[in-house]
C-alpha positions as a Markdown table, in Angstrom:
| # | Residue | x | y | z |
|---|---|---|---|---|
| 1 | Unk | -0.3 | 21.0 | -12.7 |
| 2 | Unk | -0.9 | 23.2 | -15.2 |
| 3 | Unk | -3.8 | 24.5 | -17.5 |
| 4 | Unk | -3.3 | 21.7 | -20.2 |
| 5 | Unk | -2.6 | 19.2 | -17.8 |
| 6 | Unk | -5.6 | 20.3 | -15.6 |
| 7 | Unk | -7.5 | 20.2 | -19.2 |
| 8 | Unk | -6.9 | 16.8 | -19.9 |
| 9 | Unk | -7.8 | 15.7 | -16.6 |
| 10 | Unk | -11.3 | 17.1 | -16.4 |
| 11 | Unk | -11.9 | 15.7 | -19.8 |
| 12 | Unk | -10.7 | 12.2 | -19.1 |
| 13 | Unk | -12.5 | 12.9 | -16.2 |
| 14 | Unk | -15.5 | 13.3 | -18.3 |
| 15 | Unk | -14.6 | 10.4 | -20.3 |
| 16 | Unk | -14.6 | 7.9 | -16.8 |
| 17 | Unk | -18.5 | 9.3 | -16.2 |
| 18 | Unk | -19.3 | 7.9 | -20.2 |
| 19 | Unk | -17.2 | 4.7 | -20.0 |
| 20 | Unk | -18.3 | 3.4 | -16.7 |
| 21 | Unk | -22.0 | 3.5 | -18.0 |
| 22 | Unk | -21.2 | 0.8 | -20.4 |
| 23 | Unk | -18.3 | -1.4 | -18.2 |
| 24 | Unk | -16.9 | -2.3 | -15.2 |
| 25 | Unk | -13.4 | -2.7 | -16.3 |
| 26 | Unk | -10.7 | -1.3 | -18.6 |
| 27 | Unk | -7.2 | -1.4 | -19.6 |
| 28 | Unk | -5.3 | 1.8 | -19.5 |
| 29 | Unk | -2.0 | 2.3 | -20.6 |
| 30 | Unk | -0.5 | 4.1 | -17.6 |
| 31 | Unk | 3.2 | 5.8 | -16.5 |
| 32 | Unk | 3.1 | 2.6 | -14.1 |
| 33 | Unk | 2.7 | -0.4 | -17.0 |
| 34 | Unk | -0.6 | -1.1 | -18.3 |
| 35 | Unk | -3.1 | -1.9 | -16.2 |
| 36 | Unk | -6.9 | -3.7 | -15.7 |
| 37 | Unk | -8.7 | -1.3 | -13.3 |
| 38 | Unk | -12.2 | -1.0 | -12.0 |
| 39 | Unk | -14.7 | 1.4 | -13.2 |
| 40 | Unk | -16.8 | 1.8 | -10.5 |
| 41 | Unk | -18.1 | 5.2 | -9.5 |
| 42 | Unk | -16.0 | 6.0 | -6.6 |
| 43 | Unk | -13.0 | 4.0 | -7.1 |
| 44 | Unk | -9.8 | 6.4 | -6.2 |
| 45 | Unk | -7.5 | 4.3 | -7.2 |
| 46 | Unk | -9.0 | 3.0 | -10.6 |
| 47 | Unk | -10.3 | 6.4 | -11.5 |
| 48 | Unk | -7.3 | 8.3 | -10.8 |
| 49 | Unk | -4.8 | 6.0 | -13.0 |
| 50 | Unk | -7.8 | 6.5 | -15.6 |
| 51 | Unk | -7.8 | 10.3 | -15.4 |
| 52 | Unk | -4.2 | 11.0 | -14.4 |
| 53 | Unk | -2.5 | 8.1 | -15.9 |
| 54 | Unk | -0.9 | 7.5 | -12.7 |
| 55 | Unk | -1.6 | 6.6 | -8.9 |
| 56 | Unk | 1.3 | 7.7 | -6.0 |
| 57 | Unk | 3.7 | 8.2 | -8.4 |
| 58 | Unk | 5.2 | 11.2 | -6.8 |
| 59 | Unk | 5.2 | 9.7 | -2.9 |
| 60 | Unk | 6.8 | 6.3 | -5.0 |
| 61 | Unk | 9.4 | 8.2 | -6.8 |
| 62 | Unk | 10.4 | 10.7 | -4.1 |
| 63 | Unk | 10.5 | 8.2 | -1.4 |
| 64 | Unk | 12.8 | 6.0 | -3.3 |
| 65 | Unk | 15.0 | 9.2 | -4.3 |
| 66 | Unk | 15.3 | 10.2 | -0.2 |
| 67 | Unk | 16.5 | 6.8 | 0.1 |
| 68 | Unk | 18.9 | 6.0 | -2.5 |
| 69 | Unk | 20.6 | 9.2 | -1.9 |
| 70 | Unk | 20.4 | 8.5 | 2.1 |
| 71 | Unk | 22.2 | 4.9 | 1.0 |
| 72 | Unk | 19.4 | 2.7 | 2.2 |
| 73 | Unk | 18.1 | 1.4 | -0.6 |
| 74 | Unk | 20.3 | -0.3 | -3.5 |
| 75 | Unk | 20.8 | 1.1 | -7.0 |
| 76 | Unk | 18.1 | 1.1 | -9.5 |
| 77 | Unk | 17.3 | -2.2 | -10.9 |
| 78 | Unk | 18.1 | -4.1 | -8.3 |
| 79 | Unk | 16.5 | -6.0 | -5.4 |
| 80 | Unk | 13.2 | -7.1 | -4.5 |
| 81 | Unk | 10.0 | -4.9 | -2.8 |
| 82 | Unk | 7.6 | -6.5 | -1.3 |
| 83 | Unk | 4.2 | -4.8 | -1.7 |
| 84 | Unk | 1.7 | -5.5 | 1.0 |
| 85 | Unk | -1.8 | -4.7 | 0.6 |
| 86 | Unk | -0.8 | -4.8 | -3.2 |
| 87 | Unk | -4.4 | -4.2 | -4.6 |
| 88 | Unk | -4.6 | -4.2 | -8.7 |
| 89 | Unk | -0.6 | -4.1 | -8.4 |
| 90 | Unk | -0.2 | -0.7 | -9.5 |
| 91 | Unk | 3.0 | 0.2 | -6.9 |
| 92 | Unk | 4.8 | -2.9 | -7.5 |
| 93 | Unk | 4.3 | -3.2 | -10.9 |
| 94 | Unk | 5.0 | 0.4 | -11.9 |
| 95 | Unk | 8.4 | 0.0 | -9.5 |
| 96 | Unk | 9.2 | -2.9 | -12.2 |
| 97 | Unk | 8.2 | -1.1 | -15.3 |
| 98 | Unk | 9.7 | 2.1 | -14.5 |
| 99 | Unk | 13.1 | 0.0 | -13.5 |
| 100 | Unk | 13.2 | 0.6 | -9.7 |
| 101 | Unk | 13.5 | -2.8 | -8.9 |
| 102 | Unk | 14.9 | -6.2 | -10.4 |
| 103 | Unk | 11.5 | -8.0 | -8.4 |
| 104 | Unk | 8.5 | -8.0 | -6.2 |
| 105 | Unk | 6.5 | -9.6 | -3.9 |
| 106 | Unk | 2.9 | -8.2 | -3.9 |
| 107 | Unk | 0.5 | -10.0 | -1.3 |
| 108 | Unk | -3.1 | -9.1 | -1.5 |
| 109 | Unk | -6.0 | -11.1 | -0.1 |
| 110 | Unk | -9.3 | -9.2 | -2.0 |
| 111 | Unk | -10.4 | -11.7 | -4.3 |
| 112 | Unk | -11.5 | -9.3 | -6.7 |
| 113 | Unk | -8.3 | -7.4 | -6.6 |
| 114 | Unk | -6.3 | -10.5 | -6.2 |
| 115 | Unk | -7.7 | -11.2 | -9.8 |
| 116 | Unk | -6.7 | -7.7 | -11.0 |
| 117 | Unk | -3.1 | -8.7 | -9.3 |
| 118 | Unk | -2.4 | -11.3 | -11.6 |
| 119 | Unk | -4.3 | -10.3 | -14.9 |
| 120 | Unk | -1.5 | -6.9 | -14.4 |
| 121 | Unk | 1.4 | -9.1 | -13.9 |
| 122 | Unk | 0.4 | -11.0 | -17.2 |
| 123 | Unk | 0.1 | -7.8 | -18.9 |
| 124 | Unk | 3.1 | -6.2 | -18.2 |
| 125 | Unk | 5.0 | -9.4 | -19.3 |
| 126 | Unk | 6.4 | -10.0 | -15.4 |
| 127 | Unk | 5.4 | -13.6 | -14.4 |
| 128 | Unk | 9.3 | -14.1 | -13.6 |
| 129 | Unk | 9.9 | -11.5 | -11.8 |
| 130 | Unk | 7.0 | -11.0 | -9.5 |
| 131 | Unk | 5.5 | -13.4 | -7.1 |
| 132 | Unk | 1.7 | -13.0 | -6.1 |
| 133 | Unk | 0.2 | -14.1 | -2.8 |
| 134 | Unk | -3.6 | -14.4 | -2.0 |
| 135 | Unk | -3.0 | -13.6 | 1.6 |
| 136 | Unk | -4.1 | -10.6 | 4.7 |
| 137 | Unk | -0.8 | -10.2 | 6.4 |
| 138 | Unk | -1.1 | -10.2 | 9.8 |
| 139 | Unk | 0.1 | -10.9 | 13.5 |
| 140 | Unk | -1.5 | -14.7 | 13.3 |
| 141 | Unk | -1.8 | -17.6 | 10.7 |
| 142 | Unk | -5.7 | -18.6 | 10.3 |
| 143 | Unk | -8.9 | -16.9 | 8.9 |
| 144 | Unk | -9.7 | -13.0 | 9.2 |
| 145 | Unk | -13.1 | -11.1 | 8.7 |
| 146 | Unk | -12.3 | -8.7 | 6.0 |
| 147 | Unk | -15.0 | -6.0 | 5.2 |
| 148 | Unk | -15.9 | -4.9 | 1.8 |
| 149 | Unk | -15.7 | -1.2 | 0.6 |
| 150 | Unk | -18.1 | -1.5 | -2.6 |
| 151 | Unk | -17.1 | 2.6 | -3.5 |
| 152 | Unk | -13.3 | 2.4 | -2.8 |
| 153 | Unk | -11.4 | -0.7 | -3.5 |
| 154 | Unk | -8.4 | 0.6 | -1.7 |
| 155 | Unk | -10.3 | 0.9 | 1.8 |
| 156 | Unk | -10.9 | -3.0 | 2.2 |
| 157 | Unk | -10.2 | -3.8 | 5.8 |
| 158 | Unk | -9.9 | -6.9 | 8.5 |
| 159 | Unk | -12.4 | -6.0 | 10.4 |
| 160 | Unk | -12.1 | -6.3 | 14.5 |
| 161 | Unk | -14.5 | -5.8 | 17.3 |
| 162 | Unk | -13.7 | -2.2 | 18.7 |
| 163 | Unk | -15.3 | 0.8 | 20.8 |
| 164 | Unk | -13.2 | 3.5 | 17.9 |
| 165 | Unk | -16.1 | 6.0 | 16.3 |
| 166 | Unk | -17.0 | 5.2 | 13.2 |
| 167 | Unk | -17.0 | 7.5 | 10.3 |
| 168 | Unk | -17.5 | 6.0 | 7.0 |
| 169 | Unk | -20.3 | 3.4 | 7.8 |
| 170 | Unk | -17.9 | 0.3 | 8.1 |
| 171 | Unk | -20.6 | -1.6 | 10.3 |
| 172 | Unk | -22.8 | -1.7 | 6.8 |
| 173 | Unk | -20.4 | -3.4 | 4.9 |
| 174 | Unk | -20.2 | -6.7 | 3.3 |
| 175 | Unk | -17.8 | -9.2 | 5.0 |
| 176 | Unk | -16.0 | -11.9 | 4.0 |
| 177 | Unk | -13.3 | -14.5 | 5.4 |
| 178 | Unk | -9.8 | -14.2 | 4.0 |
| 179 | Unk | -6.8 | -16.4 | 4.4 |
| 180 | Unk | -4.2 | -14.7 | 7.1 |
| 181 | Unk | -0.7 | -15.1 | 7.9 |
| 182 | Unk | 2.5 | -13.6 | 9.4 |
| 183 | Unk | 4.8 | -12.0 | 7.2 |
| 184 | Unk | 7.5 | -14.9 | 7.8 |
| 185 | Unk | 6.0 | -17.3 | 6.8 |
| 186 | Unk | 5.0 | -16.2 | 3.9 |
| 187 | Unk | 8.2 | -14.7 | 2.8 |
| 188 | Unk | 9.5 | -18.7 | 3.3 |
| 189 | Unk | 6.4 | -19.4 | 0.2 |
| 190 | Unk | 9.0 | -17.6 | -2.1 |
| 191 | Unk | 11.5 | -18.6 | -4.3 |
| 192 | Unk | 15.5 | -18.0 | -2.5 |
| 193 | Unk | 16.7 | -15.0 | -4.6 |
| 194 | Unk | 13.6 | -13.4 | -4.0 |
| 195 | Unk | 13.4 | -13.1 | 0.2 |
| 196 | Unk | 17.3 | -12.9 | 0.1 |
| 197 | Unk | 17.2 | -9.8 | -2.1 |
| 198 | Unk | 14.6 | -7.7 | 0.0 |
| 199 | Unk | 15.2 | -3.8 | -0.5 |
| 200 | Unk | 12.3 | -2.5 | 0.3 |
| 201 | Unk | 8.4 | -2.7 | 1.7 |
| 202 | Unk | 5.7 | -0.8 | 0.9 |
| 203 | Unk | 2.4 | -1.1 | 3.4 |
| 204 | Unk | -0.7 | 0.2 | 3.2 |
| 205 | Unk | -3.2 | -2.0 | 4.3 |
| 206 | Unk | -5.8 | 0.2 | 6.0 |
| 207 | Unk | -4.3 | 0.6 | 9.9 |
| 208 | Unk | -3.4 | -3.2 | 10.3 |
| 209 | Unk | 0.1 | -2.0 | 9.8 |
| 210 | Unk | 0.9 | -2.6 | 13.5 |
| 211 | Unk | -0.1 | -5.9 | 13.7 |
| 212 | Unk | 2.4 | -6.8 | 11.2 |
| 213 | Unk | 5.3 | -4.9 | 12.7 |
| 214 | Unk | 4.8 | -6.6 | 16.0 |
| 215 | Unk | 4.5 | -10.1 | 14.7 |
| 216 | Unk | 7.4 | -9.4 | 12.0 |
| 217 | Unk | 9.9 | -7.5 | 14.6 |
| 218 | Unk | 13.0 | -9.6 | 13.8 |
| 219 | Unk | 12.9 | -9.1 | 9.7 |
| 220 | Unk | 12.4 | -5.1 | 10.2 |
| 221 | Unk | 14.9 | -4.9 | 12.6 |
| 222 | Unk | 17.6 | -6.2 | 9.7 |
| 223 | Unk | 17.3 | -2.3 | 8.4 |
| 224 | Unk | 15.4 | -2.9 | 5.5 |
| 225 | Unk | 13.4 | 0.5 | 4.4 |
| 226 | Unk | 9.8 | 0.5 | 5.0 |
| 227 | Unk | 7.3 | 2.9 | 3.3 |
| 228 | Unk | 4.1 | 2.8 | 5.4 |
| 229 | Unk | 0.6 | 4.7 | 5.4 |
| 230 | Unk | 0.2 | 6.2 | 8.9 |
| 231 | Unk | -3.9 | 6.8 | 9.1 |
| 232 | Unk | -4.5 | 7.3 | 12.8 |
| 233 | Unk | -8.5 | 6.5 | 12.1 |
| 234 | Unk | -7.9 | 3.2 | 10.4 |
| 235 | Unk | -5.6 | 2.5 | 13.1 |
| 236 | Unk | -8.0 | 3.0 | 15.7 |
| 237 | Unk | -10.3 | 0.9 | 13.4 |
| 238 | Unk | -8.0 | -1.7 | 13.4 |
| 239 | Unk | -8.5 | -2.0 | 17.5 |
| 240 | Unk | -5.2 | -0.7 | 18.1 |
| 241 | Unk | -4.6 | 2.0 | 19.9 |
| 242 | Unk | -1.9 | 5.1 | 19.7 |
| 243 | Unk | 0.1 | 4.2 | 22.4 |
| 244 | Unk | -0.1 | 0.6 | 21.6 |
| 245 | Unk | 1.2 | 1.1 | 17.8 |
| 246 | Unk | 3.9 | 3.8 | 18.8 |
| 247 | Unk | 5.3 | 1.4 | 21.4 |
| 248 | Unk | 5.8 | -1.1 | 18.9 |
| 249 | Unk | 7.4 | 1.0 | 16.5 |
| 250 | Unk | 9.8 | 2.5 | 19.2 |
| 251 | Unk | 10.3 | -1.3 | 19.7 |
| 252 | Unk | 11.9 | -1.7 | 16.2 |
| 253 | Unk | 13.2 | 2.0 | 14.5 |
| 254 | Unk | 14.8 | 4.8 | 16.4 |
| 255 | Unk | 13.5 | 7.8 | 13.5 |
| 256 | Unk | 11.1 | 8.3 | 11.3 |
| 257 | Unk | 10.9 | 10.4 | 8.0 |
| 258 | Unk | 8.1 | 12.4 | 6.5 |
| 259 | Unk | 8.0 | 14.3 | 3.4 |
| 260 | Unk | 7.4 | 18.0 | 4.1 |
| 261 | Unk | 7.7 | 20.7 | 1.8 |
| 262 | Unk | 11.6 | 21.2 | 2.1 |
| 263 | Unk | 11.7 | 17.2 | 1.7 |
| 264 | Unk | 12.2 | 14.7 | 3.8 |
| 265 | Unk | 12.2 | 15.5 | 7.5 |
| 266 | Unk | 14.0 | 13.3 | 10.2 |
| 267 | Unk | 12.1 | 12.4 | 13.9 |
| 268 | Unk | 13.2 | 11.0 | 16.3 |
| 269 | Unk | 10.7 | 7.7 | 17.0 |
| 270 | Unk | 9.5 | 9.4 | 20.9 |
| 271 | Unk | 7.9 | 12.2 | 18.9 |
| 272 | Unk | 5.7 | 9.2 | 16.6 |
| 273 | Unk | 2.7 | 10.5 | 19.2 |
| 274 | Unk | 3.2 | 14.3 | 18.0 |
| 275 | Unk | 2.7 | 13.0 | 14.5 |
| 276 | Unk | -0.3 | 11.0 | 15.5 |
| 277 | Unk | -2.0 | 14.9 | 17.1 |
| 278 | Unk | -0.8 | 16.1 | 13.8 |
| 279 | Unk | -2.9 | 14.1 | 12.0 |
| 280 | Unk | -5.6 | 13.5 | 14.0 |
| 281 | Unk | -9.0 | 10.6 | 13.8 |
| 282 | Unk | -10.5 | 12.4 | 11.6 |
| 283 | Unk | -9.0 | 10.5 | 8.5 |
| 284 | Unk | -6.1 | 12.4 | 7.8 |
| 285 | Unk | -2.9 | 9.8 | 6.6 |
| 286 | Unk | 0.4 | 10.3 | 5.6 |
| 287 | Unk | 3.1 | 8.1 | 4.5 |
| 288 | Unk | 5.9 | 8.0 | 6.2 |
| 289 | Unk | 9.3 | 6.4 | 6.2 |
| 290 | Unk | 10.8 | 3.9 | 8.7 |
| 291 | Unk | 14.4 | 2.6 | 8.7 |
């Protein structure tokens, strides 16, 4: 980044302290499509599309450049990715407006965000091409106790009953009960030349990631590219431990990649536990590639 760009930044920056004084919400016209976002104090994701006009957009673009070139994904402008833990829409909807993909799937069970979901797909004119589900994706059909972040809408969680430290005062949070199910079955909710064109998924839904490889083994073992958030803490969180979620992702890929400074860096799936020290449960993440 450089002077200007850091510049414009701290001023928009200054800008988001003004505006949310007066509102909750705005649109911003953004390098991912134009978007409804929060304005709350500490909302990452809301305040860095505001300030940066953008949110992942390098991890997004670089990812999908690893695996086009790699021949895992198809061309550009075709296929469907299905966005899980979709929030406001942002990553799904900028794959669409910036041509990535032909469709999406974006699954989000926040109410609040689920609302943001579908006001963004309005906006950016893509009610054909993407469909929205209200839904926690998970290793079960039923109910789920989801906890409430009120300063980062991005770190909404199912909540479990576990021994794992706790960090970021999750016990104080509002709850609420959101509707769960396995990614099967809801993949069957959408139209035919959406789950027969899947190309890609993109998790991050706060460590319940291994709950939804273990229930959804058979469709990841069909070599379809997933993009996941690895975050040792939420996984522990989650009530899952390392062992437990390396074993099931040994279960279904044989490497991993991770972006490093060279690029993207090949692992073989036994070293997944290396990764995990790497990290550590002190909140580190990093997203990483499976295929």
């Amino acid at each position: 980044m450089n002077i200007f760009q850091k510049l414009f930044v701290k001023a928009r920056g200054l800008q988001w302290q003004i505006h949310r004084r007066f509102s909750k919400f705005t649109t911003v016209h953004s390098k991912q499509g134009v978007l409804h976002i929060r304005l709350g104090a500490d909302d990452y994701l809301g305040k860095h599309l505001y300030t940066r006009g953008q949110y992942e957009l390098d991890i997004v673009s670089s990812s999908l450049e690893f695996l086009r070139s790699t021949g895992k994904c198809p061309a550009k402008g075709k296929g469907t990715v299905v966005d899980i833990g979709a929030n406001n829409g942002v990553i799904s909807i900028g794959m669409l407006y910036g041509g990535e993909f032909e469709k999406a799937i974006a699954i989000e069970p926040e109410p609040q965000n689920f609302k943001l979901l579908i006001e963004n797909i309005q906006l950016n004119g893509l009610n054909e091409r993407m469909i929205p589900l209200q839904y926690a994706v998970s290793d079960k059909a039923g109910e789920l106790v989801f906890e409430i972040s009120d300063e980062n809408s991005g770190d909404n969680r199912v909540r479990v009953q576990t021994d794992a430290p706790e960090r970021f005062n999750e016990s104080k949070r509002p709850v609420i009960r959101v509707n769960s199910d396995v990614l099967e079955n809801l993949l069957q909710k959408t139209p035919q030349n959406f789950k027969n064109d899947i190309a890609l998924f993109w998790i991050d839904v706060q460590g319940h990631e291994g709950y939804i490889f273990s229930s959804a083994k058979d469709i990841f073992l069909q070599g379809v590219p997933v993009v996941t958030e690895l975050w040792p803490y939420g996984i522990y969180r989650a009530g899952m431990t390392q062992e437990q979620f390396c074993e099931i992702a040994a279960g279904i890929w044989s490497v991993y990649w991770v972006k490093r400074k060279q690029g993207f860096i090949e692992y073989p799936i036994i070293e997944l536990n290396t990764f995990f020290e790497e990290l550590g449960d002190e909140g580190n993440f990093e997203n990483i590639i499976f295929a």
